[in-house]
Every structure is written in structure tokens, then in C-alpha cells.
C-alpha positions in Angstrom: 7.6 -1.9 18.0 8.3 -1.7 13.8 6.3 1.2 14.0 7.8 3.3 16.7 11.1 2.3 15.6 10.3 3.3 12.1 9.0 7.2 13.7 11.7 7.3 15.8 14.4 7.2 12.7 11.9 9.7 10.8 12.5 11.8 13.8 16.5 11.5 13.4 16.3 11.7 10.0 14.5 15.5 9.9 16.2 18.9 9.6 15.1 22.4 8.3 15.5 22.2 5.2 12.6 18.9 4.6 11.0 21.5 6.6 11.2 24.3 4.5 10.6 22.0 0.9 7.9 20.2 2.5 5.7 22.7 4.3 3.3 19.7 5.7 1.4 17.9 8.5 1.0 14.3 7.6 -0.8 12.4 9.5 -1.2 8.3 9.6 -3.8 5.8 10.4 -2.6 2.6 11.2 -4.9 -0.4 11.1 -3.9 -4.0 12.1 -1.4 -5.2 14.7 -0.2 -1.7 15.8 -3.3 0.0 15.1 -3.0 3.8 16.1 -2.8 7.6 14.8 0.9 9.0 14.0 2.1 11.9 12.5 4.7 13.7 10.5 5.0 18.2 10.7 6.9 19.1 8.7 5.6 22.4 8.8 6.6 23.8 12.5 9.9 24.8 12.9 12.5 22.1 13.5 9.6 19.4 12.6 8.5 16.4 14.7 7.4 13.0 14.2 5.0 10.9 16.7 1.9 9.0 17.9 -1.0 10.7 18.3 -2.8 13.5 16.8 -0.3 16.5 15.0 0.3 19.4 17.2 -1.5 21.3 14.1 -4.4 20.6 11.6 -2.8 17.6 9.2 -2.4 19.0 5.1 -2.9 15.0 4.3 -4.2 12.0 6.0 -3.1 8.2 4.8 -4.6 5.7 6.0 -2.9 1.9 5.8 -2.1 -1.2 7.7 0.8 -1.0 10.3 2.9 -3.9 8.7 2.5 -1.8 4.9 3.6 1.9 6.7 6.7 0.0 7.9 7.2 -1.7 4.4 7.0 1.7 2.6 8.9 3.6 4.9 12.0 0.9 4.8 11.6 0.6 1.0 9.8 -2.7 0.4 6.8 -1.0 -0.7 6.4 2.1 -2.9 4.2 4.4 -2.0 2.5 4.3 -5.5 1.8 1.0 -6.1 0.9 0.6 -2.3 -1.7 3.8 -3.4 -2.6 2.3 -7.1 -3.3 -1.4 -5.1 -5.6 0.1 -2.4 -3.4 -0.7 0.5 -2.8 3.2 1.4 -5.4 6.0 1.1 -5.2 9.5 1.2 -7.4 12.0 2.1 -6.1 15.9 1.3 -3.5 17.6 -0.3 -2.1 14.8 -3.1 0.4 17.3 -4.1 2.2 17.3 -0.7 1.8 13.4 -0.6 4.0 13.0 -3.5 7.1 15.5 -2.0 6.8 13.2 1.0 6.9 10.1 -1.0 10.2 11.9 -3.0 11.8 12.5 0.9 10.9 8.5 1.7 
């Protein structure tokens, strides 16, 4: 699926040091045709990417339809207008929302 695909690459794509700039659990609730919960820690050592629930309390929960995530993570969509428009909210720490839009 677009969306597993899309968590699998964020997975190859991590390494200590977005760890150590990003210091955050981010997780994502996907409405629509791959509705679900997914997450991003990059926090824990290493970090991790996945469906589910974070191995650790999330710093920042976003909320969007499956076909948008996979739009803004492959660059179709930015993050802001996706947030400005209403198609993405966040719940929690907006500070670490924007260093993960910056690693996007």
C-alpha cells in the first residue's frame, strides 16, 4: 500500500543524527482508504517508523487523510498549506512539527 510504502522509505531514510535534531514521537492518524494509526520516534535511539501506536508517549499527533500523508510525504503537498487548508491537524508540540516538516 502508498502508505506502507511511504513508512517503509521513512524507515530507510533515518539515522542518528534526525534523531538527535529531532528529539520526537510523531504519531499519524490516517482517515480514508488506508485508515489507520502510524508513527514516527525519532526520539529512541536509532529511531523507528511504523503502524500502530509509538513504542513511547507521541510529542505531536496529525491527523489527515491517507491519500494527503502520502502527497506530503512525496512532495505534492506542503505540509503548511495542507495545515493552513484543514486537510492536516495537529494536536501537541507545533514546534517539533515544523523540524519534521524541515526533515520532509
Amino acid at each position: 500500500s502508498p502508505v506502507a510504502e511511504t513508512f517503509r522509505v521513512i524507515q530507510g531514510a533515518m539515522n542518528d543524527e534526525y534523531v538527535k535534531s529531532i528529539q520526537g514521537v510523531f504519531q499519524f492518524e490516517l482517515s480514508g482508504e488506508e485508515e489507520g494509526t502510524w508513527y514516527i520516534d525519532l526520539k529512541t535511539k536509532g529511531g523507528s517508523a511504523g503502524s500502530g501506536k509509538p513504542p513511547v508517549t507521541a510529542d505531536v499527533v496529525m491527523s489527515m487523510s491517507s491519500v494527503d500523508f502520502v502527497k506530503m510525504f512525496t512532495g505534492k503537498l506542503k505540509p503548511t498549506m495542507a495545515f493552513m487548508s484543514g486537510k492536516l491537524k495537529i494536536k501537541g508540540n507545533m514546534a517539533l512539527a515544523i523540524k519534521l516538516e524541515k526533515m520532509l
